[in-house]
C-alpha positions as CSV (number, residue, x, y, z in Angstrom):
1,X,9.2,13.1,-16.0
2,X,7.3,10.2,-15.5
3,X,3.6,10.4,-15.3
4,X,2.1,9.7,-12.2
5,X,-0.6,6.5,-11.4
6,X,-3.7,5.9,-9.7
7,X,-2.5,4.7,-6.6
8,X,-0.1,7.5,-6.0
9,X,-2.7,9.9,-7.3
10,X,-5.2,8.2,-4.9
11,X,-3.1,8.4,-1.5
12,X,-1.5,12.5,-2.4
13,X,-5.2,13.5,-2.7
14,X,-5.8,11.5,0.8
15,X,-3.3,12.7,2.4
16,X,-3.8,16.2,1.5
17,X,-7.6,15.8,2.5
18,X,-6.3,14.4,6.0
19,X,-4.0,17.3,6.0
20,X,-6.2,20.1,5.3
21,X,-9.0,18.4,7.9
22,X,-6.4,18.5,10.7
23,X,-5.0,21.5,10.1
24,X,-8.6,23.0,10.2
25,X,-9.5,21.4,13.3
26,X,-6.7,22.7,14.6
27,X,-7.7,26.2,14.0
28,X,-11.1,25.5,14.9
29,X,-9.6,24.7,18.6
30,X,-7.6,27.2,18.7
31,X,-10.0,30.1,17.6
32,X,-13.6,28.3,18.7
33,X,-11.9,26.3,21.6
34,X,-13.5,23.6,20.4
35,X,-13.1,21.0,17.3
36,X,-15.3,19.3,14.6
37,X,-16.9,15.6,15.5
38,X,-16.2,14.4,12.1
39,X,-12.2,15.1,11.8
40,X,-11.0,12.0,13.7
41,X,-13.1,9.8,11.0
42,X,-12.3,11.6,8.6
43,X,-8.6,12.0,9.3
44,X,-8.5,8.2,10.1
45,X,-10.3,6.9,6.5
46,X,-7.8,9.4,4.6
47,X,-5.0,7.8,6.6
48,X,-5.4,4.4,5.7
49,X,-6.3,5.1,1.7
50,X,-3.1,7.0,1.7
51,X,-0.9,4.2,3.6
52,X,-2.3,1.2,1.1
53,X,-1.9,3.2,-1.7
54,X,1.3,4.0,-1.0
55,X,2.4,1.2,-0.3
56,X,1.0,-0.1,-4.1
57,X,3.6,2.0,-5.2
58,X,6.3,1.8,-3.3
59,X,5.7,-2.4,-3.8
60,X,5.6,-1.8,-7.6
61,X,8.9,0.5,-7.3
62,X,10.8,-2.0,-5.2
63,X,11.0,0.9,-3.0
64,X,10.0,-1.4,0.0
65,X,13.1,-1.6,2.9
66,X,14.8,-5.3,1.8
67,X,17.7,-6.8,3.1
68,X,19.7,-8.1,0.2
69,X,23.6,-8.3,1.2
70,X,23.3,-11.6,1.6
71,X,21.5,-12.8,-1.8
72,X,24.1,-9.8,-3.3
73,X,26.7,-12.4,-2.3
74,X,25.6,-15.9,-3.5
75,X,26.6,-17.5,-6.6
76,X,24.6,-16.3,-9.8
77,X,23.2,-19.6,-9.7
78,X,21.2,-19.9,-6.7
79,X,20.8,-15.6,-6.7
80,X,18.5,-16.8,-9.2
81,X,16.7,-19.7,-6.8
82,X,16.5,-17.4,-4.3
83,X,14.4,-14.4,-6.3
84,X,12.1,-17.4,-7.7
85,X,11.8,-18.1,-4.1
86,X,11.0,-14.8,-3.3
87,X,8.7,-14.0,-5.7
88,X,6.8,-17.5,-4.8
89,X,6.4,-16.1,-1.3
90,X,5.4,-12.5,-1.9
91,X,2.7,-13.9,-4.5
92,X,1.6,-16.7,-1.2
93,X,1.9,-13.8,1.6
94,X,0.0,-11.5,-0.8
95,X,-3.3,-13.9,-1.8
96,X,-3.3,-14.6,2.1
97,X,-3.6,-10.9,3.0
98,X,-5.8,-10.1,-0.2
99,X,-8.4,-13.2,1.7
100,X,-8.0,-11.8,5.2
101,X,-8.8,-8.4,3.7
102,X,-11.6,-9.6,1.8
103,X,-13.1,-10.9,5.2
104,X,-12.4,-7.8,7.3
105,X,-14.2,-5.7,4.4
106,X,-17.3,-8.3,4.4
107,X,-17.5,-8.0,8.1
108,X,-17.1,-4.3,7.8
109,X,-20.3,-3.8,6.2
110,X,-22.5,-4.3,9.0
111,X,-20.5,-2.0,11.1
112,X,-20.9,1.7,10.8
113,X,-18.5,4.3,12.1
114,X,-19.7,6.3,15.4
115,X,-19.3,9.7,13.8
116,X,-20.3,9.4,10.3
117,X,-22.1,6.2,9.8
118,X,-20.0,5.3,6.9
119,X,-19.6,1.3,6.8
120,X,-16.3,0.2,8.5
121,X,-15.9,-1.8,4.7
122,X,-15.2,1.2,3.1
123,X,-11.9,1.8,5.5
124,X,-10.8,-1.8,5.3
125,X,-11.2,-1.7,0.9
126,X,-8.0,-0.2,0.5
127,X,-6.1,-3.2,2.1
128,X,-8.2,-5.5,0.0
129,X,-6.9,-3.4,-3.2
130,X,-3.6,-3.0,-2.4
131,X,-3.0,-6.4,-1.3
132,X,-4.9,-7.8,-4.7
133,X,-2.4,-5.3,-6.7
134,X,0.4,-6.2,-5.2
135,X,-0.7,-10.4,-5.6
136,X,-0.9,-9.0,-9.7
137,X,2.5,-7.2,-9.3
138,X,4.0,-10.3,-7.6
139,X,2.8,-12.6,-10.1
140,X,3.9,-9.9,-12.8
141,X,7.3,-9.4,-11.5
142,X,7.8,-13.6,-11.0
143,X,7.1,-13.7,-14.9
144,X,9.0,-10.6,-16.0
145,X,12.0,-12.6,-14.0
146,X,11.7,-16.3,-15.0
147,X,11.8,-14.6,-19.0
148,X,15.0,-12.5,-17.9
149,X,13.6,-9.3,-17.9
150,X,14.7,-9.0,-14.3
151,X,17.3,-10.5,-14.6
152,X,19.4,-8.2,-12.7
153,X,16.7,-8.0,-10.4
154,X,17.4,-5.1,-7.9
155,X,15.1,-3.9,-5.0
156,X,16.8,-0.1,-5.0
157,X,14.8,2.0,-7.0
158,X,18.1,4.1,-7.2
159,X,18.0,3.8,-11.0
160,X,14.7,5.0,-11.4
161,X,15.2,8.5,-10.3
């Protein structure tokens, strides 16, 4: 068994906080009939850590839905254009999300959350993490492929379980 990582470490404790803080609230309603101001925040920060980080490792698992029948059926040859190509525009689509998320995290900080009070930056960091991840992975995986480590590059992470 493989050991686990940060990122999917980071997003099962998440999601178990979110789960345990709904399910409470839940109760709370039911027995109190009435619910606890901070779950919605609460529920909502845990959310979002535990969709970036997921997302890390799905992205780092080529476990991200692709739709490869078509490069599948190309000549070696230009299979081999086309993942360069690829690779090129997850590393471009990546850096442009990492900047956009760097900006919504700046601009977060001088927004607070009604509830709580917790700076809206602190929400938006985990798309600025997983977006400068997967720019490393991309970059990573583009270099792993050009020295034909990948060479039979796949995006089903069939083989890994």
């Amino acid at each position: 068994m493989k050991g686990y990582s940060v990122d999917i470490i980071i997003a099962s404790i998440a999601f178990s906080i979110m789960l345990v803080v709904v399910i409470a609230n839940v109760l709370n309603r039911l027995i109190f009939a009435q619910s606890f101001g901070f779950t919605q925040e609460i529920s909502f920060i845990c959310f979002v850590y535990t969709v970036f980080f997921g997302m890390i490792y799905l992205f780092k698992t080529h476990a991200l839905i692709s739709i490869d029948v078509i490069v599948e059926k190309l000549p070696v040859k230009f299979k081999r254009v086309t993942n360069i190509v690829y690779f090129v525009i997850l590393i471009i689509a990546n850096l442009y999300l990492t900047y956009l998320s760097l900006e919504l995290a700046l601009d977060g900080f001088v927004r607070p959350t009604s509830f709580l009070g917790i700076p809206y930056a602190y929400i938006y960091l985990p798309a600025l993490i997983s977006f400068t991840v997967m720019t490393l992975y991309s970059v990573w995986f583009l270099i792993k492929f050009l020295r034909g480590d990948l060479e039979n590059f796949d995006t089903s992470p069939d083989e890994e379980y």
